[in-house]
C-alpha positions as CSV (number, residue, x, y, z in Angstrom):
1,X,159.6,-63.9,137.2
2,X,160.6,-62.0,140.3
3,X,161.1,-61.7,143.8
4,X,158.2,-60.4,145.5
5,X,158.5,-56.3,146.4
6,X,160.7,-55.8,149.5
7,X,158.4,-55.1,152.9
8,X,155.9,-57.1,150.6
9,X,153.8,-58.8,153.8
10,X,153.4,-62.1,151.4
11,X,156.8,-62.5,150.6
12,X,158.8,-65.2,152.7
13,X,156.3,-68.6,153.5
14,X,153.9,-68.0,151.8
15,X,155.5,-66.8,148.5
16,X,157.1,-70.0,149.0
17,X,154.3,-72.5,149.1
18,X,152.9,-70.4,146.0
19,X,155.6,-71.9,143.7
20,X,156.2,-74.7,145.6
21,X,152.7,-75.8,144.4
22,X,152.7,-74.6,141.5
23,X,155.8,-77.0,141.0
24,X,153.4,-79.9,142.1
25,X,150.5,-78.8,140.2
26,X,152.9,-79.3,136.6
27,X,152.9,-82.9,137.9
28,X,149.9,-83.8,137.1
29,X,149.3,-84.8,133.4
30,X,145.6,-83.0,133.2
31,X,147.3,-79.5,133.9
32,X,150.4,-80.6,132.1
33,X,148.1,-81.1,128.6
34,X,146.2,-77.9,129.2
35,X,149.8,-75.6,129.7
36,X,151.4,-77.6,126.5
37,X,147.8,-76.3,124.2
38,X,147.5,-73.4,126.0
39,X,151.7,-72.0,124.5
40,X,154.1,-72.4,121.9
41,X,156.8,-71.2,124.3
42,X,157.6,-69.6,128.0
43,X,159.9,-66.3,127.8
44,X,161.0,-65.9,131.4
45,X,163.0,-62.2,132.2
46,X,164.5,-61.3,134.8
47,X,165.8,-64.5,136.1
48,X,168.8,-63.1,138.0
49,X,166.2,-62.2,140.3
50,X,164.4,-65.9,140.8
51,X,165.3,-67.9,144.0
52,X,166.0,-72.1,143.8
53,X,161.9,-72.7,144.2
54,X,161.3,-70.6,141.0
55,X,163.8,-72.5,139.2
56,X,162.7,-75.1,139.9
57,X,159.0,-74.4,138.6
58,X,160.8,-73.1,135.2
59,X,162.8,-76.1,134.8
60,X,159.6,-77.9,135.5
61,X,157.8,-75.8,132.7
62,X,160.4,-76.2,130.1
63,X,160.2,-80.2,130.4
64,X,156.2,-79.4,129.1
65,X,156.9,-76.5,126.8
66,X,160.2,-74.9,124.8
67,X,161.3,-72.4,127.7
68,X,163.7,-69.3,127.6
69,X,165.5,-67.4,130.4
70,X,166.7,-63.6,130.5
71,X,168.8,-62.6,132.9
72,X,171.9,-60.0,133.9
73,X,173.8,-61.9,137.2
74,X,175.2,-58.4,137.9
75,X,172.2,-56.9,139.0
76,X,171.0,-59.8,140.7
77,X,170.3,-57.8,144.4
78,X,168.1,-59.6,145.9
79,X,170.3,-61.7,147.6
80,X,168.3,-61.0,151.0
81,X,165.3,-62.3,149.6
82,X,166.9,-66.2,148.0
83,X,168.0,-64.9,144.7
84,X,171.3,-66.7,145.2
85,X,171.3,-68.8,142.2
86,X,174.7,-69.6,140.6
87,X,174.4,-69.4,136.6
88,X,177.7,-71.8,135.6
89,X,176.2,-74.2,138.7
90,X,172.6,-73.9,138.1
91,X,171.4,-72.2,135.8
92,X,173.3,-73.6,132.8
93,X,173.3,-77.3,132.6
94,X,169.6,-76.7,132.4
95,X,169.4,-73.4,129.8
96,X,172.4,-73.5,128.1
97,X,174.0,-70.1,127.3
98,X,172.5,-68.9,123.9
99,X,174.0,-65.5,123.3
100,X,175.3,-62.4,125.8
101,X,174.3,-58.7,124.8
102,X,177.7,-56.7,123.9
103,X,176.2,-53.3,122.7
104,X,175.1,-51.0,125.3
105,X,172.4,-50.0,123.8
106,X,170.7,-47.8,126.6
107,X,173.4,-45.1,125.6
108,X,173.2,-45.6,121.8
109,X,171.6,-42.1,121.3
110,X,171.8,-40.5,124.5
111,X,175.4,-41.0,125.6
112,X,177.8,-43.4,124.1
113,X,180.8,-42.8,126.0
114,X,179.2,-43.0,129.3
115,X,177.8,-46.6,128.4
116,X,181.2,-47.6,126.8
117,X,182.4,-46.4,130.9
118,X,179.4,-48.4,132.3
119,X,180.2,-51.4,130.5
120,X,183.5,-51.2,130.8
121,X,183.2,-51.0,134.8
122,X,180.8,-53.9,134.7
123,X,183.6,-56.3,133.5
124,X,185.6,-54.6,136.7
125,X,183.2,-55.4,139.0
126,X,182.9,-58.6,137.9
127,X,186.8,-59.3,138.1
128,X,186.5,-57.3,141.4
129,X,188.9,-54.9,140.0
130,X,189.5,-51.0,141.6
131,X,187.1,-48.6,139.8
132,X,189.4,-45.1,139.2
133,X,186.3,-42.3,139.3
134,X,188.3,-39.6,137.6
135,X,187.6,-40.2,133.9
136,X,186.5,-37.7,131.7
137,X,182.8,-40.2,130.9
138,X,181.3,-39.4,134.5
139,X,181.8,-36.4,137.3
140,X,183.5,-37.2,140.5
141,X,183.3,-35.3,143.1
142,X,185.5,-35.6,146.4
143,X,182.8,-35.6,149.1
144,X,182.9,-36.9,152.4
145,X,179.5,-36.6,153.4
146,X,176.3,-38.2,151.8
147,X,174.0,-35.2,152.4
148,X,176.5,-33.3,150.4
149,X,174.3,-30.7,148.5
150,X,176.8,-30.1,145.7
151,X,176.9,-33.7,144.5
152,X,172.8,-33.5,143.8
153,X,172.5,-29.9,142.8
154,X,175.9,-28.7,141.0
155,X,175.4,-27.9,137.1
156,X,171.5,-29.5,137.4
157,X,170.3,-25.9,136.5
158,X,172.0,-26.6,132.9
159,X,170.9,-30.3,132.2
160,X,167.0,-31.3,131.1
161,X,165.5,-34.5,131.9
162,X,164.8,-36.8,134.5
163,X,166.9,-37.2,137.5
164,X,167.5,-40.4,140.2
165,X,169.6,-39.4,143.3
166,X,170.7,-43.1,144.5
167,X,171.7,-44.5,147.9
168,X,171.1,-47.6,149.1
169,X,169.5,-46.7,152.9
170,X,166.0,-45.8,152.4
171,X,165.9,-43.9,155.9
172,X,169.1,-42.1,154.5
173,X,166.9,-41.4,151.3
174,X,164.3,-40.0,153.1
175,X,166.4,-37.3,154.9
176,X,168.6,-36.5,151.6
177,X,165.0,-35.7,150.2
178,X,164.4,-33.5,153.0
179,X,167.7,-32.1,153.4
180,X,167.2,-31.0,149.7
181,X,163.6,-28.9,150.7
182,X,161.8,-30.8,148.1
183,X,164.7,-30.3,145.4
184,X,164.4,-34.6,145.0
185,X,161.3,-36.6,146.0
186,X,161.5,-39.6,147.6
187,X,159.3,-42.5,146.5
188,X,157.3,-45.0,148.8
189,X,157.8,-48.6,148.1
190,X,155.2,-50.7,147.6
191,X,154.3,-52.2,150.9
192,X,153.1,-48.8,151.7
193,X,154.1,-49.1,155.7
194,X,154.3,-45.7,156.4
195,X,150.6,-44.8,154.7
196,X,149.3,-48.2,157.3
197,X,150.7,-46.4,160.1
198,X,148.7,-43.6,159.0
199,X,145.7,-45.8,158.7
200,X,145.7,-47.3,161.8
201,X,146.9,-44.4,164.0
202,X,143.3,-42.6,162.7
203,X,141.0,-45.9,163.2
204,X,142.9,-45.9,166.9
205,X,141.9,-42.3,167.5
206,X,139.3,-41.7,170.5
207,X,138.7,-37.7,169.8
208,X,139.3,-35.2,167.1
209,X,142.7,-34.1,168.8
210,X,144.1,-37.7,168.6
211,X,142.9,-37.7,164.3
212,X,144.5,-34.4,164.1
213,X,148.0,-35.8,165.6
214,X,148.0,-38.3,162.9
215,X,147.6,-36.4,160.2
216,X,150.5,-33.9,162.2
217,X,152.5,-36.9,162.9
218,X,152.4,-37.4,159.1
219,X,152.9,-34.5,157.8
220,X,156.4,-34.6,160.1
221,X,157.6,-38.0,157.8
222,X,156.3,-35.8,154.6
223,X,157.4,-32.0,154.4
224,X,160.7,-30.7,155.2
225,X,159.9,-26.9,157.8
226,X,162.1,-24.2,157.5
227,X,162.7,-22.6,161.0
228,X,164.5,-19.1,159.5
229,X,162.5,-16.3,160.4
230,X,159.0,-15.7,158.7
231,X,158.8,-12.8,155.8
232,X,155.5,-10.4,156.6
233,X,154.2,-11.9,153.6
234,X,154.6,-15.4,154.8
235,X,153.3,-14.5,158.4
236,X,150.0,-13.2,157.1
237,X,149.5,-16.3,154.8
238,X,150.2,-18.3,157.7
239,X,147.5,-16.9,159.8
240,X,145.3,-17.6,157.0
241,X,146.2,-21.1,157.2
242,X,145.6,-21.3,160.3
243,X,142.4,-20.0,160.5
244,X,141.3,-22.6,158.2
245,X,143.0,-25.5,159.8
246,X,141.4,-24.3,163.4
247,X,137.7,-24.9,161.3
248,X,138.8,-28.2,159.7
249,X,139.9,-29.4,163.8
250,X,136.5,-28.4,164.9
251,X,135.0,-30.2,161.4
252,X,136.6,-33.3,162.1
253,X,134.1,-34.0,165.2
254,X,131.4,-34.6,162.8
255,X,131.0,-38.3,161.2
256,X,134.2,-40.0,161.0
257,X,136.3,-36.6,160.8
258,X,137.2,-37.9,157.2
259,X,135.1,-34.9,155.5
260,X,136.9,-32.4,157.3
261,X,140.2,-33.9,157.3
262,X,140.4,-33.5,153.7
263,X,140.6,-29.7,154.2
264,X,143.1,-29.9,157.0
265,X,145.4,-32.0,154.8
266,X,144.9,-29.5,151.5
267,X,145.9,-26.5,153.6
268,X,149.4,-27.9,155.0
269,X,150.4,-27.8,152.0
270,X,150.0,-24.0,151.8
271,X,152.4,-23.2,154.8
272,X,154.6,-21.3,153.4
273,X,157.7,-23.0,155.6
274,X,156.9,-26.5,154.8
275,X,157.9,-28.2,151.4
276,X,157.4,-31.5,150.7
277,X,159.9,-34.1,150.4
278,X,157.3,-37.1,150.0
279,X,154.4,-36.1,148.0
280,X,153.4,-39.7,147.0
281,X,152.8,-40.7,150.5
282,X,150.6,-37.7,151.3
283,X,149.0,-37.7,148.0
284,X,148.0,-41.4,149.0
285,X,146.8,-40.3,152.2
286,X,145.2,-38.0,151.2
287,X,143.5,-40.1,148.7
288,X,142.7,-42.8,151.5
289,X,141.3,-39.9,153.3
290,X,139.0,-39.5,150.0
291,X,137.6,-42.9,149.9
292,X,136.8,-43.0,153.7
293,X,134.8,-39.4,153.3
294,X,132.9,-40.7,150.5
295,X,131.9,-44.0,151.8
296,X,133.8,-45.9,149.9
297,X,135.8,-47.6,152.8
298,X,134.7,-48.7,155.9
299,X,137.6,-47.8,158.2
300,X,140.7,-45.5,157.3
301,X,143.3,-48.9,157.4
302,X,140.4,-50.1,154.4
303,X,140.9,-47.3,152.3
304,X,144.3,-47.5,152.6
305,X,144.6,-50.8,151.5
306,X,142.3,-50.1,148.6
307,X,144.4,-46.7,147.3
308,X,147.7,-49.7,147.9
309,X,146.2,-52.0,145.3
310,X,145.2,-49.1,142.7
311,X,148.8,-47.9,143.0
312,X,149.9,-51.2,142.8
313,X,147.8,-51.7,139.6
314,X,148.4,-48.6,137.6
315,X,151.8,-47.4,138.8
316,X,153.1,-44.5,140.0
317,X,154.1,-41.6,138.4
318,X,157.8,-40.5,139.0
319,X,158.8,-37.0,139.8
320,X,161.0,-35.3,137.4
321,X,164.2,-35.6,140.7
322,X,163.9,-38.8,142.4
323,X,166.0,-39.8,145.0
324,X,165.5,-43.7,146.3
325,X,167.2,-47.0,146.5
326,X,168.8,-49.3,144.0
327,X,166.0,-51.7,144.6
328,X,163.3,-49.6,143.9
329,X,164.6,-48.1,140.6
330,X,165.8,-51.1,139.5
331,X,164.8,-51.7,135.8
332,X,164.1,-47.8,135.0
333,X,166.2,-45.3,133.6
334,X,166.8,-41.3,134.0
335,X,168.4,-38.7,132.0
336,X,170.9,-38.3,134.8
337,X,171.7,-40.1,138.0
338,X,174.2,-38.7,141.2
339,X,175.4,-41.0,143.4
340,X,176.4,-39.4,146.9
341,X,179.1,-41.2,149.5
342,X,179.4,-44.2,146.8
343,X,181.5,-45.7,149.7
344,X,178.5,-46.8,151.3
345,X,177.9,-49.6,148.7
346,X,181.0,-51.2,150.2
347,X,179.0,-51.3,153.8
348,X,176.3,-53.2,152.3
349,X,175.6,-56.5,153.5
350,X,175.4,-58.3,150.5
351,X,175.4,-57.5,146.7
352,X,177.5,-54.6,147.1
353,X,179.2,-55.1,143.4
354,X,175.9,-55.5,142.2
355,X,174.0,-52.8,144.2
356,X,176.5,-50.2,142.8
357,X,176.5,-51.2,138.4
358,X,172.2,-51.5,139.0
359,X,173.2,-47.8,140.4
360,X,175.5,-46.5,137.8
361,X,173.1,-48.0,135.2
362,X,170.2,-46.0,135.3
363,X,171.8,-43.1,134.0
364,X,171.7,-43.0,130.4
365,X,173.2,-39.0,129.8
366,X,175.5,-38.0,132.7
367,X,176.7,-39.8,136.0
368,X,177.7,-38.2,139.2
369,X,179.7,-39.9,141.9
370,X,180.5,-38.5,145.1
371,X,183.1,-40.2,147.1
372,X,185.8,-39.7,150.1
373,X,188.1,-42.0,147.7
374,X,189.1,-41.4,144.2
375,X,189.0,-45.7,143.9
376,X,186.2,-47.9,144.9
377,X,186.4,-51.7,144.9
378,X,183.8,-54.3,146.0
């Protein structure tokens, strides 16, 4: 049991008259009976995450069937969202503590030093201890500035595997993807705000110039464009381009424009100066695009929502250099994780302890941590 996604437009009110009647419902004895045939026992993960009305509908669970919580209180960040149980105060009178994990296991076979480091950071951060970065587990680098290229780039030429570039602004994500020319991709949460914008910008659009801008608008939120000097090379493939995106504008007066559109999306991606930083969002886009051209959708802000619910459903696939908040790689792991301007965790409204070891945590072979001071505390 979680919190529902963050810029999820159910969560709040509505999320909470869910479980508050699902709460009610286990008070009547017909659904009672049909939950106490229907298991032998509820497994609940997680549970750092649940807020008072959720524990409220386990506790009312576990008085009908033999219940069991999961939970780490240290990555407990959403905070913002209710998750502010207390685990001596509330959680344990009810579900008494059974056992605590004591082996990092995560860093068994990849890394066993750097999980000793990890774990033995965790008990600092729980004591609210000073964290010295210079130790021979991780690489610290003195850095003053988050867009700091050396912090996400140095040595990455020499390591294999995934990689997760971490920082807990999302708008600050966005420009260190960019800022990297599409070295890191950033990924789109699941609320999918920016691909709506997109959606209702081209329903709003009166003429083919206003359905062009979107897609333009777009593309400014999606590639990163070089301004140095064309190559010859480059200039002739850009006049190619633009010969084909001059025929996709006039295309996009027939029908809805959707047919054409798809054209005009494919061939940005062949300018030579642009590289993009957010391929998820204009691969979804483009998708929606898809499913309006084919019929499938009514209006653009329809076949948005319905390529928001297939992503939702099957998942996305994660580039091999990601760069995105602590709450949206929460509970996944990489190869190797660089943390630039770990200061910032400190600036953090709330959970800042716990923002920063759900951070250090997804790296399971090498950590980078850039920082202006060799100590951090929270």
């Amino acid at each position: 049991m979680a919190q529902p996604p963050p810029g999820d437009p159910q969560s709040g009110a509505e999320w909470d008259q869910l479980y508050a009647g699902s709460r009610a419902a286990l008070d009547v004895s017909a659904i009672r009976d049909v939950v106490g045939s229907s298991y032998d026992r509820v497994l609940v993960d997680e549970y750092q995450d649940c807020n008072s009305l959720q524990h409220e509908l386990t506790i009312a669970l576990s008085t009908i069937v033999p219940t069991t919580v999961f939970g780490d209180p240290m990555q407990g960040i959403f905070e913002f969202a209710g998750a502010t149980l207390d685990w001596d105060r509330d959680i344990f009178p009810t579900f008494p503590l059974f056992g605590s994990l004591d082996q990092p296991y995560r860093w068994k076979d990849k890394n066993p030093d750097l999980g000793a480091w990890v774990a033995e950071t965790r008990l600092k951060l729980l004591r609210g201890e000073p964290i010295d970065l210079i130790d021979p587990r991780i690489c610290y680098r003195p850095s003053t500035d988050a867009f700091d290229m050396g912090v996400l780039f140095d040595g990455i030429d020499a390591k294999e595997g995934s990689f997760a570039a971490i920082h807990c602004n999302k708008g600050i994500c966005y420009k260190l993807a960019s800022a990297a020319n599409g070295g890191y991709q950033a990924i789109e949460e699941v609320a999918a705000n920016r691909l709506r914008i997109f959606a209702r910008a081209w329903d709003a659009a009166p003429d083919v110039k206003s359905k062009a801008n979107a897609i333009v608008e777009l593309s400014k939120d999606c590639f990163h464009k070089r301004t140095t000097a064309e190559t010859e090379a480059e200039a002739a493939e850009v006049l190619v381009v633009r010969e084909g995106l001059n025929i996709a504008y006039e295309g996009m007066n027939d029908g809805n424009g959707a047919e054409a559109a798809i054209p005009f999306m494919a061939l940005l991606r062949k300018r030579p100066l642009y590289k993009l930083y957010r391929g998820g969002l204009w691969r979804d886009c483009e998708h929606a695009v898809g499913e309006l051209a084919a019929g499938r959708a009514e209006t653009m802000v329809a076949a948005a929502e319905r390529i928001k619910q297939r992503v939702h459903n099957t998942g996305r696939k994660l580039p091999g250099r990601t760069v995105s908040t602590p709450l949206l790689l929460k509970g996944l792991e990489f190869d190797h994780v660089v943390i630039p301007d770990a200061t910032h965790f400190g600036r953090e409204r709330q959970a800042r302890a716990k923002l920063f070891y759900v951070a250090i945590s997804r790296a399971t072979r090498s950590l980078t941590i850039g920082s202006s001071s060799r100590f951090l505390t929270f």
